[in-house]
TORLUM-551039 format. One record per residue: residue number from 1; residue in one letter; chain; x, y, z of N, C-alpha, C, O in turn. Coordinates in pm, whole numbers, plus 50000, padded with zeros to 5 digits. Atoms other than C-alpha are relative to their C-alpha. Layout:
BEGIN
ATOM|NUM|A|A|X|Y|Z|X|Y|Z|X|Y|Z|X|Y|Z
...
This chain:
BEGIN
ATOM|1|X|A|50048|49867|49968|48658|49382|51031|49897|50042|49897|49932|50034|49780
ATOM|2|X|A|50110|49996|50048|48318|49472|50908|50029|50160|49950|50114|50233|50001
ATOM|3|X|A|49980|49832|50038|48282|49834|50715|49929|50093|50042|49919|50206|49995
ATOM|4|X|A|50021|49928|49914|48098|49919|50999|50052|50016|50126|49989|50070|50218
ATOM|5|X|A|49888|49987|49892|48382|49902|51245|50040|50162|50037|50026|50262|49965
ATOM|6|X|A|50031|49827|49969|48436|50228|51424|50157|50064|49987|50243|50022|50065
ATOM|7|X|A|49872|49938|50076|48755|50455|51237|50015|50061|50103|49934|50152|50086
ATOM|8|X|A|49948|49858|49954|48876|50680|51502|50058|50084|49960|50164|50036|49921
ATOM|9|X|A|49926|49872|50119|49005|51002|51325|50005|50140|50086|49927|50188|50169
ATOM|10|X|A|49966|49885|50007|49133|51289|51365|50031|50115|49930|50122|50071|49859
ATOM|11|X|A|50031|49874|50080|49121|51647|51185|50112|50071|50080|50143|50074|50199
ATOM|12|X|A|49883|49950|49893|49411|51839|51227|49958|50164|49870|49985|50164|49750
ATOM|13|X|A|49962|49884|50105|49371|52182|51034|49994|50162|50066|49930|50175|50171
ATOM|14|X|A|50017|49942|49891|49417|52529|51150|49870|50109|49978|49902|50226|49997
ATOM|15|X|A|50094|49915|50019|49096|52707|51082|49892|49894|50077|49882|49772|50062
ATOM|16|X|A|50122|50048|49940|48801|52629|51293|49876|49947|49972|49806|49854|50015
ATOM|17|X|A|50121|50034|50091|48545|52671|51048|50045|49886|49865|49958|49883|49779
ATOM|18|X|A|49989|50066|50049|48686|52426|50844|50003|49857|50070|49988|49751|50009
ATOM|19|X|A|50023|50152|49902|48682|52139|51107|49898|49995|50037|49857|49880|50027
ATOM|20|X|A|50088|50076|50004|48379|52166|51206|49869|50049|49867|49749|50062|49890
ATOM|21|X|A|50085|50038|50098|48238|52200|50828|50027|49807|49956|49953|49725|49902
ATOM|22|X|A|49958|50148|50033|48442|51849|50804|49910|49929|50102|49831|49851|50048
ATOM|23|X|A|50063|50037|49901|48284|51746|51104|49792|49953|49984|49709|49874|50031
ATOM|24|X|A|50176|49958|50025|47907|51821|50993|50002|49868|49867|49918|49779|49854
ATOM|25|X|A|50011|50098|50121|48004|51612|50665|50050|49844|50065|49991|49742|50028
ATOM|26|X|A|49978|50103|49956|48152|51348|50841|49899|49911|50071|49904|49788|50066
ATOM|27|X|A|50097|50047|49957|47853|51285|51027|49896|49889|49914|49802|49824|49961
ATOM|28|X|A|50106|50045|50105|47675|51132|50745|50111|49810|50012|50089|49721|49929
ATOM|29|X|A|49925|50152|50016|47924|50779|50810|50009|49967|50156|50072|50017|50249
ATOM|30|X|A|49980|50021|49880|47865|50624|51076|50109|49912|50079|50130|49904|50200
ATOM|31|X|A|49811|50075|49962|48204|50419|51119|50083|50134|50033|50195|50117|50081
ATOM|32|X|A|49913|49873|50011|48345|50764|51128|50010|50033|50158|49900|50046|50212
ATOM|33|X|A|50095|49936|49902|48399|50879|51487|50144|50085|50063|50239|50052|50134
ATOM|34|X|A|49897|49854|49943|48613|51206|51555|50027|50011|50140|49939|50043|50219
ATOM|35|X|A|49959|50032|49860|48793|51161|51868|50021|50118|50033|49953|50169|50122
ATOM|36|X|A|49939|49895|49981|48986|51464|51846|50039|50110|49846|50038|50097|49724
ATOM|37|X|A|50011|49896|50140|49050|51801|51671|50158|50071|50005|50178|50106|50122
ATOM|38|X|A|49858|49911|50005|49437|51985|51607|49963|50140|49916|49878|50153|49828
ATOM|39|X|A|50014|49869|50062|49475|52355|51518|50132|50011|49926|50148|50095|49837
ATOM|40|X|A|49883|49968|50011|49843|52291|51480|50043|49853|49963|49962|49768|49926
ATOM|41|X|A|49926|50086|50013|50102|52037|51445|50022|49914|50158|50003|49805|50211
ATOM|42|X|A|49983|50048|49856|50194|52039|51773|49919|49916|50117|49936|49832|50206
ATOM|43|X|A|50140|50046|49911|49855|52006|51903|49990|49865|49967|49977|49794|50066
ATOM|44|X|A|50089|50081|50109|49758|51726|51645|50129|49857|50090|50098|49765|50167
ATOM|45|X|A|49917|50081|49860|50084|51535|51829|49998|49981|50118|50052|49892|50184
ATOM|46|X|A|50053|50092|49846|49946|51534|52142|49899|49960|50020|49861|49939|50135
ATOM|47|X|A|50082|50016|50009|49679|51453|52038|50015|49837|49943|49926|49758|49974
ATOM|48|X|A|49978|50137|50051|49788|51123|51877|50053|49914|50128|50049|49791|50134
ATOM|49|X|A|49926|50075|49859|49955|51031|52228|49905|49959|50039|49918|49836|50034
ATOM|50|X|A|50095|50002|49924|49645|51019|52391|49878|49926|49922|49797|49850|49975
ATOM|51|X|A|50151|50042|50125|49374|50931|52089|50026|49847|49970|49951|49754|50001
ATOM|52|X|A|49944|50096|50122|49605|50670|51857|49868|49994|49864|49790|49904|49834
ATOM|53|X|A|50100|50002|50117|49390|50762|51561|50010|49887|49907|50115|49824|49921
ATOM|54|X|A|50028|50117|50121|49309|50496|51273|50048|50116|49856|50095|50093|49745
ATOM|55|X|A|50034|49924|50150|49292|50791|51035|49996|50140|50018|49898|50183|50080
ATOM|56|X|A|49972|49836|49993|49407|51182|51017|49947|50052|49868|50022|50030|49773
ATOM|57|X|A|50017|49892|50073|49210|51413|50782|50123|50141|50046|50147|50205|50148
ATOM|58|X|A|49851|49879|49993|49520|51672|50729|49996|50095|49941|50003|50069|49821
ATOM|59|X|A|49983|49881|50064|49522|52042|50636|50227|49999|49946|50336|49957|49983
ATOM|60|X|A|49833|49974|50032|49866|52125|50474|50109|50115|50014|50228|50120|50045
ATOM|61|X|A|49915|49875|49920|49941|52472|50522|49969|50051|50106|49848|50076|50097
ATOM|62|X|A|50023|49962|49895|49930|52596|50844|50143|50073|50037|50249|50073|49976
ATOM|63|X|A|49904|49887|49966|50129|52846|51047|50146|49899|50114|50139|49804|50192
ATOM|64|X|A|49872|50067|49947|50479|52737|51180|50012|49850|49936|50125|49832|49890
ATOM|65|X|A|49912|50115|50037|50491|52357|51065|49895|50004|49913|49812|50096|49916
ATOM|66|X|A|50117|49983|50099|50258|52219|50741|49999|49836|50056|50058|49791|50154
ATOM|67|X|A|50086|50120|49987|50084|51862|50712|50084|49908|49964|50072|49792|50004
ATOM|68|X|A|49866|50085|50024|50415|51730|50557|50083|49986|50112|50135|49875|50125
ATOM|69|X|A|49923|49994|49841|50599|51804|50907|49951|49871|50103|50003|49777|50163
ATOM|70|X|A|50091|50096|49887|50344|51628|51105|50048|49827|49921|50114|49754|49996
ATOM|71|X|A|49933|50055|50055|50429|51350|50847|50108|49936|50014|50097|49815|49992
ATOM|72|X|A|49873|50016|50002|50791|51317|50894|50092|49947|50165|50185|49885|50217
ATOM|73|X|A|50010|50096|49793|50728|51274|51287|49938|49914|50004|49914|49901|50124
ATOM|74|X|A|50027|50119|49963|50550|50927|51231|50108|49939|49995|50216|49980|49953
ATOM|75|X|A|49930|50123|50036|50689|50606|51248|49896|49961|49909|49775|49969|49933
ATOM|76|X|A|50076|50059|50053|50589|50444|50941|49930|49867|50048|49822|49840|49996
ATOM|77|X|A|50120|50116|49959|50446|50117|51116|49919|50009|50059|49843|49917|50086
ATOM|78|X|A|50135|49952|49933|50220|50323|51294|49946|50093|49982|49859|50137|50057
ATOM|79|X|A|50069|49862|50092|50134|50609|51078|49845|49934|49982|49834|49817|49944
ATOM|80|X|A|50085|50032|49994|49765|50602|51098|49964|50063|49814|50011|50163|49761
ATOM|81|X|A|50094|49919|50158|49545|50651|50699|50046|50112|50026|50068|50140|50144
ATOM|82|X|A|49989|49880|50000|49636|51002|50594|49949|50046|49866|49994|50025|49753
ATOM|83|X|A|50103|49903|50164|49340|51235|50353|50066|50102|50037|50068|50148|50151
ATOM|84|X|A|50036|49807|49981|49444|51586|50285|49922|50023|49969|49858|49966|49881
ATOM|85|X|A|50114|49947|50037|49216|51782|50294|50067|50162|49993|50095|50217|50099
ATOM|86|X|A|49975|49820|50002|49332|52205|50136|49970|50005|49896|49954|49909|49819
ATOM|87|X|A|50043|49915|50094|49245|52441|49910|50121|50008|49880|50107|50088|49787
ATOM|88|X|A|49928|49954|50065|49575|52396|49735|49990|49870|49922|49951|49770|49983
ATOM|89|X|A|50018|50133|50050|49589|52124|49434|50180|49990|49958|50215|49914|49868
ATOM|90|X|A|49858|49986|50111|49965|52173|49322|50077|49888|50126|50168|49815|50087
ATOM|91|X|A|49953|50115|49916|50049|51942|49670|50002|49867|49951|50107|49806|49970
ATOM|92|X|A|50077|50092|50040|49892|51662|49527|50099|49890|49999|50092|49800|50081
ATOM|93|X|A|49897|50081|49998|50218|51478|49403|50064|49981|50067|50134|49882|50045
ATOM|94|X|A|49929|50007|49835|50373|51509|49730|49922|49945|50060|49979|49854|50120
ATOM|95|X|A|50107|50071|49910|50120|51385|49893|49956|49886|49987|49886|49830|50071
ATOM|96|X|A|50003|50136|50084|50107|51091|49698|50111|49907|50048|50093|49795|50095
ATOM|97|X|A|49903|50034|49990|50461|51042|49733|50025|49960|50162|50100|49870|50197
ATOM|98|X|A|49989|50076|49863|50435|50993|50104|49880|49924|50059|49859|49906|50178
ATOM|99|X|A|50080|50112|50023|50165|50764|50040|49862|50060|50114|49817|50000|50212
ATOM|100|X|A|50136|49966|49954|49864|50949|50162|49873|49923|49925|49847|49910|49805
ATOM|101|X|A|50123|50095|50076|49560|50741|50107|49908|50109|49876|49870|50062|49769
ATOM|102|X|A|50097|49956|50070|49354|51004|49942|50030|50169|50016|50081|50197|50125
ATOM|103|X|A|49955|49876|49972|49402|51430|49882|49830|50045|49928|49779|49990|49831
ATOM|104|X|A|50086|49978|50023|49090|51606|49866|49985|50135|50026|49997|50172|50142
ATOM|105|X|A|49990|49881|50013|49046|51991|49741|49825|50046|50129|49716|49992|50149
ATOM|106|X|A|50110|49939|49939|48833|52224|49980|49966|50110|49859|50042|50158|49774
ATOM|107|X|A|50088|50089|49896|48559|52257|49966|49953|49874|49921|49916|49854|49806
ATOM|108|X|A|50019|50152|50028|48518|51877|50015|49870|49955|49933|49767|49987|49993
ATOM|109|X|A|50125|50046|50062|48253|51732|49797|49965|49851|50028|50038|49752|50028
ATOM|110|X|A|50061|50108|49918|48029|51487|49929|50044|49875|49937|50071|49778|50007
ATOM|111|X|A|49960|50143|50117|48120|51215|49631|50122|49963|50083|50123|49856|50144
ATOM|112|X|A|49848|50043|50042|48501|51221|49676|50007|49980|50144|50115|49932|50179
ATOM|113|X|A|49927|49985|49876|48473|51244|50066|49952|49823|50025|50020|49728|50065
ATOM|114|X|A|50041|50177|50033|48265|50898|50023|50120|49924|49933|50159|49822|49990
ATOM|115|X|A|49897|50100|50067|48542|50759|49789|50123|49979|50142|50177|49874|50179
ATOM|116|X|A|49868|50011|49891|48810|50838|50085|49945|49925|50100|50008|49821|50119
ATOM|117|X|A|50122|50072|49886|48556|50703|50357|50058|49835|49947|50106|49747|50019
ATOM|118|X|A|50030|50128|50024|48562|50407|50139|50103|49933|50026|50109|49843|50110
ATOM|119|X|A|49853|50064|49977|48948|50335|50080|49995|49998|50144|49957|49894|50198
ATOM|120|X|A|49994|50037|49811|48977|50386|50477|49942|49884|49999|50021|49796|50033
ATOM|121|X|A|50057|50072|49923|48738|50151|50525|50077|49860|49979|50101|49777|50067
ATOM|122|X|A|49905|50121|50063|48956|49881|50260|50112|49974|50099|50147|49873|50160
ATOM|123|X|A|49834|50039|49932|49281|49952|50420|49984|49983|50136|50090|49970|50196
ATOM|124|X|A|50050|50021|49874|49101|49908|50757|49973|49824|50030|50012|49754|50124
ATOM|125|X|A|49992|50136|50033|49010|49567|50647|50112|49950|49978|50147|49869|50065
ATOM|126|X|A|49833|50044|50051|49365|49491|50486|50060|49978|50128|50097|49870|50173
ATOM|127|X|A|49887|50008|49845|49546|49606|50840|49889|49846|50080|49916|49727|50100
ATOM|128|X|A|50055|50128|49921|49294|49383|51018|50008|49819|49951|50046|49740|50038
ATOM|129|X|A|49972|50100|50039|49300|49060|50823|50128|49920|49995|50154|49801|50013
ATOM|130|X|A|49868|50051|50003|49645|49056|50776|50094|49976|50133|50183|49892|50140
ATOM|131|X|A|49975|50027|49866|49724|49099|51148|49938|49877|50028|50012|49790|50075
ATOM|132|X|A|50042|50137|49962|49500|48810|51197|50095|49897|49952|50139|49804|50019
ATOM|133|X|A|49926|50116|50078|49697|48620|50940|50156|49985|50096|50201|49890|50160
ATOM|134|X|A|49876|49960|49927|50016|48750|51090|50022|49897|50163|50107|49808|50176
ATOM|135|X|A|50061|50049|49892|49900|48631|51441|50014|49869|49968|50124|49833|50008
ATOM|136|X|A|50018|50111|50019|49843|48307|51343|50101|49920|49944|50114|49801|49970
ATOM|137|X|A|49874|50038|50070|50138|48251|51142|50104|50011|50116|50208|49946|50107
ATOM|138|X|A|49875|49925|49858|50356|48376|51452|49933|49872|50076|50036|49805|50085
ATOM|139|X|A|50052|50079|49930|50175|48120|51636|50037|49852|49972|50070|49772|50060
ATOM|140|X|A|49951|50130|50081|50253|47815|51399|50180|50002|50043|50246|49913|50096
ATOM|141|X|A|49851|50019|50025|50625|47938|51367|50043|50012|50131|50164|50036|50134
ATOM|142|X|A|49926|50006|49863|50668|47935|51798|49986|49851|49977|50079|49784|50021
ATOM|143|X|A|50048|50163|49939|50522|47565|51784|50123|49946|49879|50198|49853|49908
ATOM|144|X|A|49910|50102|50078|50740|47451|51502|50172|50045|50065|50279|49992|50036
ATOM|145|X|A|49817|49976|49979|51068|47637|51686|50014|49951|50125|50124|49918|50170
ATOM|146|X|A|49990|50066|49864|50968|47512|52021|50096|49898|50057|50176|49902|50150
ATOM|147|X|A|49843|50060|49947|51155|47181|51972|50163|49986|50007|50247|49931|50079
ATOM|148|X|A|49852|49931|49986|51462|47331|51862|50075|50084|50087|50197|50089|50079
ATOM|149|X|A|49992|49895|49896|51483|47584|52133|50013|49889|50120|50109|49900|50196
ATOM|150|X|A|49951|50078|49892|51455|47291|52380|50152|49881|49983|50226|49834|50069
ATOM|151|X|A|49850|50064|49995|51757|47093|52230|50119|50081|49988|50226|50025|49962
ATOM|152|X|A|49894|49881|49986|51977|47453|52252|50040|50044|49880|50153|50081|49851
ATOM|153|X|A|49980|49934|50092|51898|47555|51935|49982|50177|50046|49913|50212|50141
ATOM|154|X|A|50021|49892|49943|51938|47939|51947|49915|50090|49970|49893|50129|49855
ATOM|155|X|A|50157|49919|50033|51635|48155|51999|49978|50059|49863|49881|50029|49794
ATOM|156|X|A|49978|49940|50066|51769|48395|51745|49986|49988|49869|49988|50087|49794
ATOM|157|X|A|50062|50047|50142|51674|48187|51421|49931|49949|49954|49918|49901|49841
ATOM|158|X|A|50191|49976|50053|51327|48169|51459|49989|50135|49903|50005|50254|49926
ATOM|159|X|A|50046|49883|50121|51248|48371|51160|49856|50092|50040|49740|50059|50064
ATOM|160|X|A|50149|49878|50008|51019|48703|51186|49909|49970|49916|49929|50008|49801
ATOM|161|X|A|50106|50024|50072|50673|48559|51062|49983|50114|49881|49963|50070|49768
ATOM|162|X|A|50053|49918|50079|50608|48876|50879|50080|50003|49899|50013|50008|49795
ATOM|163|X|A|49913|50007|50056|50943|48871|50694|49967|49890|49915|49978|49920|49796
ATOM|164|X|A|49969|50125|50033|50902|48507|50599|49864|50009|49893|49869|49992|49772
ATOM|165|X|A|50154|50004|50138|50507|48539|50424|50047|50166|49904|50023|50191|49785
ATOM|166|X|A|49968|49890|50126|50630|48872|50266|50117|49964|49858|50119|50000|49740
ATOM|167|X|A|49912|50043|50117|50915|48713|50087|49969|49907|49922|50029|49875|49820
ATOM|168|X|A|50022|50159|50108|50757|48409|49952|49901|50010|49914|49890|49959|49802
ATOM|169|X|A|50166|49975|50091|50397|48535|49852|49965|50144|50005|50002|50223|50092
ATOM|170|X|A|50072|49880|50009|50220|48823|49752|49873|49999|50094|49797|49903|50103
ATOM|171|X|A|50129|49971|49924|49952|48956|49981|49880|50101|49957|49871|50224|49967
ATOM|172|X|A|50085|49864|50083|49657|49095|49803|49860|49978|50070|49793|49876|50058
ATOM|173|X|A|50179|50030|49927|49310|49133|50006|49962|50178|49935|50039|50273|49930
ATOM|174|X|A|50045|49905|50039|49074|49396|49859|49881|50049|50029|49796|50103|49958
ATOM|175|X|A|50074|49928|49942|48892|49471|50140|49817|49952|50011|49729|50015|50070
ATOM|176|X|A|50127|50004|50044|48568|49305|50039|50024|49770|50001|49950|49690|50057
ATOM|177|X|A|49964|50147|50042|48715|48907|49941|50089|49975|50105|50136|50073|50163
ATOM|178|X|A|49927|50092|49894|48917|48643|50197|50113|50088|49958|50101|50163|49861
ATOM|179|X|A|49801|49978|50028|49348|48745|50204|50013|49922|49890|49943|49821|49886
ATOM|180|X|A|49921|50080|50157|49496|48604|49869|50195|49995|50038|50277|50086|50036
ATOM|181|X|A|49851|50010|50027|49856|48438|49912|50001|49953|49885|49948|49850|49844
ATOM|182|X|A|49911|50062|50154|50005|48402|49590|50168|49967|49971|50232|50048|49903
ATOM|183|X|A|49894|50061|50008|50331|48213|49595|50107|50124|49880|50096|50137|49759
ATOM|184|X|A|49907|49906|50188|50598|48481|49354|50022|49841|49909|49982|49830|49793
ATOM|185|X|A|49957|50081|50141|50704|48171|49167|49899|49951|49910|49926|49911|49797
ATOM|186|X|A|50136|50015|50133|50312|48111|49007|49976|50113|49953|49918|50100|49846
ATOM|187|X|A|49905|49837|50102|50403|48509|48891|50004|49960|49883|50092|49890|49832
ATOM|188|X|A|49933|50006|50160|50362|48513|48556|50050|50118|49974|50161|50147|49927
ATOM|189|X|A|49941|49834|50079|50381|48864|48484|49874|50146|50077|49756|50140|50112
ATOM|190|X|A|50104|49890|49883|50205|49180|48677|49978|50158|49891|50069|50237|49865
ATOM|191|X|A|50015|49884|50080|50064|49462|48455|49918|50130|50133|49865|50113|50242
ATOM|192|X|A|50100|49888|49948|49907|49809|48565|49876|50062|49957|49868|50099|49840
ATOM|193|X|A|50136|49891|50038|49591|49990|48529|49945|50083|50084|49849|50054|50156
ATOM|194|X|A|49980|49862|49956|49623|50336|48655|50028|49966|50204|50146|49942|50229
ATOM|195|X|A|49971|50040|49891|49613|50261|49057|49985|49831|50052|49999|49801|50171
ATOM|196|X|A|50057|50108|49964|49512|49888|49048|50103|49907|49928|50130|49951|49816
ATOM|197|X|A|49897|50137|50063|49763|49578|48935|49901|49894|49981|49797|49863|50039
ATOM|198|X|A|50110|50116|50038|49641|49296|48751|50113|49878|49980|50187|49880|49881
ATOM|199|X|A|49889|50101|49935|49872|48986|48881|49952|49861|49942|49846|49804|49970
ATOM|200|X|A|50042|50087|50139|49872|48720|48605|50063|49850|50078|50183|49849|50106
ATOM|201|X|A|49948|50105|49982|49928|48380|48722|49953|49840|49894|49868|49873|49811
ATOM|202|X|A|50015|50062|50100|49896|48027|48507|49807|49962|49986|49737|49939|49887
ATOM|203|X|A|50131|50043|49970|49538|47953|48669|49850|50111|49993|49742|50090|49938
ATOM|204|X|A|50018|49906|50055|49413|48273|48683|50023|50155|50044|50105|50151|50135
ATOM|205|X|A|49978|49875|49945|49426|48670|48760|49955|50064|50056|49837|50084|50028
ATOM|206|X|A|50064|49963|49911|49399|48876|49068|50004|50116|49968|50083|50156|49883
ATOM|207|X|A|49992|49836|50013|49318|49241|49090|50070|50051|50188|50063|50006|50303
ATOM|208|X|A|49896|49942|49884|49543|49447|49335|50004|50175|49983|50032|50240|49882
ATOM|209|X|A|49942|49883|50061|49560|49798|49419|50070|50029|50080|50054|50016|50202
ATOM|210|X|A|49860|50001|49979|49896|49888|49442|50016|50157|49885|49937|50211|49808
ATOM|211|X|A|49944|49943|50112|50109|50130|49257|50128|49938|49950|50217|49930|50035
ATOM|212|X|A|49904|50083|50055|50361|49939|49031|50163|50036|50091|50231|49953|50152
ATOM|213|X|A|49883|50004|49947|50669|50117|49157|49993|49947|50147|50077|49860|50170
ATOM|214|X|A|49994|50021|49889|50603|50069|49496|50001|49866|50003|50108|49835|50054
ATOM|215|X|A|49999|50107|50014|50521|49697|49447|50130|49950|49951|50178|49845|49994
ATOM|216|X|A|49873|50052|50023|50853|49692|49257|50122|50010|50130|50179|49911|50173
ATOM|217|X|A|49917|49965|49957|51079|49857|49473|49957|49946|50200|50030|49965|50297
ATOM|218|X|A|49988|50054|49872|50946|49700|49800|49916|49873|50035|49918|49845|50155
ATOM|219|X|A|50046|50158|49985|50777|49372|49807|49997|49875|49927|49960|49763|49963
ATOM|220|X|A|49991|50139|50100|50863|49179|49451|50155|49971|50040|50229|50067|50063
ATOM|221|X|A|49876|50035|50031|51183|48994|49468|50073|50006|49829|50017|50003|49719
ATOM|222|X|A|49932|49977|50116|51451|49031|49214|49963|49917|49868|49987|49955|49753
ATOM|223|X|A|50059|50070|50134|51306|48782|48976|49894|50081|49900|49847|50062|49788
ATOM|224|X|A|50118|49913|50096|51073|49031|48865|50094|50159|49967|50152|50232|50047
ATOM|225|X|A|49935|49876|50010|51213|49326|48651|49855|50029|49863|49770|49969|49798
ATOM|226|X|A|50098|49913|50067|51026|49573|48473|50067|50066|49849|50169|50130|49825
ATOM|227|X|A|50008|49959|50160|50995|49638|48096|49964|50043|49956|49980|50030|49835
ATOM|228|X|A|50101|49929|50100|50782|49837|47998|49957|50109|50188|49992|50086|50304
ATOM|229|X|A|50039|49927|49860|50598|50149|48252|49913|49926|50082|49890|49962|50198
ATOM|230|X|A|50140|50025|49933|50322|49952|48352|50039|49830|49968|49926|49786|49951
ATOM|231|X|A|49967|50109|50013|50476|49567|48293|50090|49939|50085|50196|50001|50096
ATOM|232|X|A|49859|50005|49927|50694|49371|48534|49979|49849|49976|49879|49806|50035
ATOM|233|X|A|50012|50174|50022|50710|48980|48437|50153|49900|50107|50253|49929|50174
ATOM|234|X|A|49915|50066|49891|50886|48713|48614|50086|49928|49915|50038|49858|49827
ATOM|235|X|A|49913|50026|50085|51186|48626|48460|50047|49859|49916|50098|49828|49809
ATOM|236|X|A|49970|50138|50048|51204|48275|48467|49883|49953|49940|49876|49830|49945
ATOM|237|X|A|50091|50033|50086|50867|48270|48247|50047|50035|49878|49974|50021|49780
ATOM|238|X|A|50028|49962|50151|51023|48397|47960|50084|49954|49911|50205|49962|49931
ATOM|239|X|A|49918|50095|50110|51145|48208|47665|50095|50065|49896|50206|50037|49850
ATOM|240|X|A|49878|49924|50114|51280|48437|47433|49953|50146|49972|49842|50194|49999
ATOM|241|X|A|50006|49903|50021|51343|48748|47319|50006|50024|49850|50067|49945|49778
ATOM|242|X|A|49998|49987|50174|51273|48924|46931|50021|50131|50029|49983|50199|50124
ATOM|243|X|A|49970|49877|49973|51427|49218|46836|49880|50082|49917|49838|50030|49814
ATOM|244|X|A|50112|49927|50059|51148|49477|46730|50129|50141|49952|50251|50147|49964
ATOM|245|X|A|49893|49897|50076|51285|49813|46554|49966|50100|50103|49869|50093|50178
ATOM|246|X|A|49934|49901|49905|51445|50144|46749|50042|49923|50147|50018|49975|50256
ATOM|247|X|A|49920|50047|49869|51624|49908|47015|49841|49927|50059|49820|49914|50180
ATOM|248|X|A|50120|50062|49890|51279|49744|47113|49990|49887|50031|50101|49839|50005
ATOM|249|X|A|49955|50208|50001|51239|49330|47192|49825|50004|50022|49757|50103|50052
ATOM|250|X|A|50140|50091|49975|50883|49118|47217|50071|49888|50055|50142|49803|50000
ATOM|251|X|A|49979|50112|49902|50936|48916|47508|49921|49877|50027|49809|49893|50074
ATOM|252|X|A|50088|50098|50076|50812|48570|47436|49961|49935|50112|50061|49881|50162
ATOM|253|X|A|49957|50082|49870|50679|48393|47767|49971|49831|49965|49970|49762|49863
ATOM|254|X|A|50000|50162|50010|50632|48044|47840|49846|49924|49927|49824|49840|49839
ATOM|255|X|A|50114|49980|50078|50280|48075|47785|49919|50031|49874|49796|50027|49862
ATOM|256|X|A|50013|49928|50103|50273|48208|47468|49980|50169|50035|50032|50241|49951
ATOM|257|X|A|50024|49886|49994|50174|48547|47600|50138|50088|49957|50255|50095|49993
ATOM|258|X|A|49880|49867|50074|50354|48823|47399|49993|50143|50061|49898|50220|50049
ATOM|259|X|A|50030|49876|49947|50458|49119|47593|50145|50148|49965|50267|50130|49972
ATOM|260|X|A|49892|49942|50040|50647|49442|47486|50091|50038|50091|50063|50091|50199
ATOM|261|X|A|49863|49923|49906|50999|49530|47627|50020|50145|49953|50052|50146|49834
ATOM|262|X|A|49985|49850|50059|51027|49928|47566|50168|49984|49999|50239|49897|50049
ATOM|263|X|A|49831|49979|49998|51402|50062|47485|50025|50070|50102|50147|50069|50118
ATOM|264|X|A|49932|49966|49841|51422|50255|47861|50029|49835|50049|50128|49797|50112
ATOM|265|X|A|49905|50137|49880|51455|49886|47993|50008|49844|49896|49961|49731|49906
ATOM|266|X|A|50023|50107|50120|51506|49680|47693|50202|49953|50074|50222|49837|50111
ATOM|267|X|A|49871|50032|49980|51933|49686|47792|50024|49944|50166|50118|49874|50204
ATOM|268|X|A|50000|50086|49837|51877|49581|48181|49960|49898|49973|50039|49810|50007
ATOM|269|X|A|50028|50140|49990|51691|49291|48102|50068|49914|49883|50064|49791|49891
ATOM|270|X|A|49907|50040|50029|51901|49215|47870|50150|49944|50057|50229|49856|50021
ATOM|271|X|A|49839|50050|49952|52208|49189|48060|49948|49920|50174|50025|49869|50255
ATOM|272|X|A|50020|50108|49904|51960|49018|48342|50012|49842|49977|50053|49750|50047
ATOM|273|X|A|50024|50111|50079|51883|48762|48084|50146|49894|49963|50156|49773|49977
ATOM|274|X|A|49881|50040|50062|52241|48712|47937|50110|49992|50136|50183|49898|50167
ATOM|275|X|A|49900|50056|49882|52440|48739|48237|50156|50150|50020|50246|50134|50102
């Protein structure tokens, strides 16, 4: 998918003059192409029946339900991109927290509405590539279950392609470069830098943007625990542990690389380590 592929979007906010000032700015991208407009919640839902947007610019307060409501009625595997777009900034961490691509104070400034434009266009690429991959992988794993299924093996343990590449490798495409599988067990150790991961392996390191917890808590396997705020190493790289002073350790890896264990998670990996 090229980053001139056409976004269908939708604007859901309830003031008029604010949709079509979004509207006037939006014009300036031409991948951009406004299917439909919501005043409400309600509206903005039947409006998704009929549209299936790629991408909802979202007001947040509005009268009877807010932009979090509308929210809470997706299904996440088909929640389309979600920018806020209000006048209020104190949302911000909420809005984060239900993984809105991008929150952007009115009135929208031409820079930041470009930066959101842009991510869309990444995670537009991401969904597309990886469906391809997906696709194709689903395709391999009918032909390899085929002859089992004809000697009365039972349908039922053909493994879900998507399940099977999520557990074994990391998937990092950044929108711009081919898909990157990275096997977890060439994992050396995964640091942060502010929204972007930097995924350390023996050969060399990819850039990822991710946010660490989320990467922890839903796509690394248990071999990886976290030591530090912004550190998560793979366990079976690391050789030893030194005690540093106030409860701290320097975690020694295989590599030589020296990385600090803080004292919030200096006693978990400890008792991962020891047993």
């Amino acid at each position: 998918m090229n980053n001139l592929s056409i976004i269908n979007t939708l604007i859901v906010d309830d003031e008029p003059a604010a949709i079509e000032g979004l509207r006037l700015r939006l014009a300036a991208f031409p991948q951009i192409q406004v299917t439909a407009e919501a005043h409400s919640v309600a509206e903005a839902i039947a409006a998704m029946d009929t549209q299936m947007p790629d991408l909802i610019f979202l007001d947040i307060e509005m009268p009877e339900q807010t932009g979090f409501d509308l929210i809470r009625q997706l299904q996440p595997e088909q929640c389309p991109a979600i920018v806020f777009v209000t006048a209020f900034h104190q949302h911000a961490v909420k809005a984060f927290e239900v993984r809105a691509l991008d929150y952007l104070l009115k009135p929208v400034k031409a820079e930041r509405l470009a930066e959101a434009i842009a991510r869309v266009s990444e995670l537009s690429a991401i969904r597309a590539d990886k469906a391809q991959l997906l696709s194709a992988v689903a395709e391999l794993t009918r032909e390899e279950q085929a002859p089992k299924i004809e000697e009365g093996a039972d349908k039922n343990t053909a493994a879900e392609p998507q399940y099977c590449i999520e557990r074994q490798k990391l998937v990092i495409q950044d929108g711009r470069n081919p898909i990157q599988l990275i096997p977890y067990q060439d994992i050396i150790w995964i640091d942060a830098a502010g929204d972007y991961m930097c995924v350390h392996t023996q050969a060399e390191t990819h850039v990822m943007r991710a946010r660490l917890k989320s990467l922890i808590d839903e796509r690394l396997p248990d071999v990886f625990v976290r030591i530090h705020k912004s550190t998560v190493p793979n366990l079976t790289y690391i050789e030893s542990l030194q005690p540093l002073c106030n409860s701290e350790y320097k975690a020694i890896l295989l590599n030589g690389k020296v990385l600090k264990v803080s004292r919030t998670y200096a006693r978990a990996l400890r008792q991962r380590l020891l047993g």
